[in-house]
N, C-alpha and C positions, 0 to 999 in steps of 0.2 A: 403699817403694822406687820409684824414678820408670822407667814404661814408656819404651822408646824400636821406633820404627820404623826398620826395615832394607828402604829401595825397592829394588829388585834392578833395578838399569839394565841390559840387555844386549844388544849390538851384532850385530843379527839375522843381519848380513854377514858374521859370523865362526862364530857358532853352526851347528852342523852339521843339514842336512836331516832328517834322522833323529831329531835330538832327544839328548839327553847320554847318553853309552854309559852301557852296565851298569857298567864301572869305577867309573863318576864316579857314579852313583846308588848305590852300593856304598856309597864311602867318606862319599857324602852323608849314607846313612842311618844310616852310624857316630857321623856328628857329630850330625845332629838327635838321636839316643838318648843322648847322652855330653849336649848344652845344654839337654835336657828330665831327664835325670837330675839335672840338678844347679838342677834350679828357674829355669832361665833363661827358657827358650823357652816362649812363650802360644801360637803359633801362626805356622805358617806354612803356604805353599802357594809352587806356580808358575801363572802366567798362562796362557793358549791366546798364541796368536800375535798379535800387531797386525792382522792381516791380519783375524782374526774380532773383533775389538773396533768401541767405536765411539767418538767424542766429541761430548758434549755441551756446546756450547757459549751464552755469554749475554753479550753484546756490543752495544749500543746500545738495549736494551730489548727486544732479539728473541733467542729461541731457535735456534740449529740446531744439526744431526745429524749428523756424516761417519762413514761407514764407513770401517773399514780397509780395507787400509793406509795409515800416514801419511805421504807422500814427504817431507814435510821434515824428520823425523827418524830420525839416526843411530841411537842409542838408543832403545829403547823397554822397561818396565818389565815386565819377567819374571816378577817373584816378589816376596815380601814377608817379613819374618821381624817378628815381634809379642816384645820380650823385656823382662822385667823384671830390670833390674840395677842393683849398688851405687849403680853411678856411670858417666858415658859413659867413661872408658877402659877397664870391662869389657865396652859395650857394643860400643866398636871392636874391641877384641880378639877376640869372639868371631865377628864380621862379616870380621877379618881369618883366621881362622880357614876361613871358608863362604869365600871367593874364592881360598884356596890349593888345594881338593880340588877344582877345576876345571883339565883341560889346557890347557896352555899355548895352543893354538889359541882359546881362548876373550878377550873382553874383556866385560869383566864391571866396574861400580862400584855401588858400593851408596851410598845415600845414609843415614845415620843421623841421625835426629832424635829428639830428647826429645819426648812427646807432654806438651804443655801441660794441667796439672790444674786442674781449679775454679778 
């Protein structure tokens, strides 16, 4: 069955100071046990903040380093969901699934990819 990645894009400017209420970790952890029950889900997590990350970059033969934060991006990548399914429309489904039990205050996009095998 072919894995796919779920990049959790999330728009720092909307997400709350604090971090996602208890509601919203609630109903999270309802779904991560319902997509790990059902053989779906390999692994997920969330990110620290942009703010504590860094980039590594290789650009004309040379290395460099920036610390966070990135000012030129809106977005930045939250979290990750690792799932093994049929087909990519179970893996949308279940990605469209993870960005409805987030409140409306939120902007949220996930990027789904098939991860290319051997």
């Amino acid at each position: 069955m072919p894995r796919y990645l779920s990049l959790i894009r999330v728009d720092e400017s909307t997400a709350p100071a604090g971090g996602p209420s208890p509601e919203l970790m609630e109903r999270m952890g309802k779904l991560i046990e319902e997509v790990t029950k059902a053989g779906v889900m390999l692994d997920t997590a969330g990110l620290t903040p942009a703010a504590e990350g860094a980039q590594v970059r290789w650009e004309g033969g040379k290395v460099s380093v920036t610390d966070g934060p990135f000012t030129e991006s809106k977005e930045v990548i939250g979290g990750y969901a690792l799932m093994q399914c049929k087909d990519r429309a179970e893996a949308l489904e279940w990605t469209k699934r993870f960005v409805k039990v987030h409140e409306d205050h939120w902007t949220i996009t996930c990027e789904v990819r098939e991860i290319a095998e051997g």
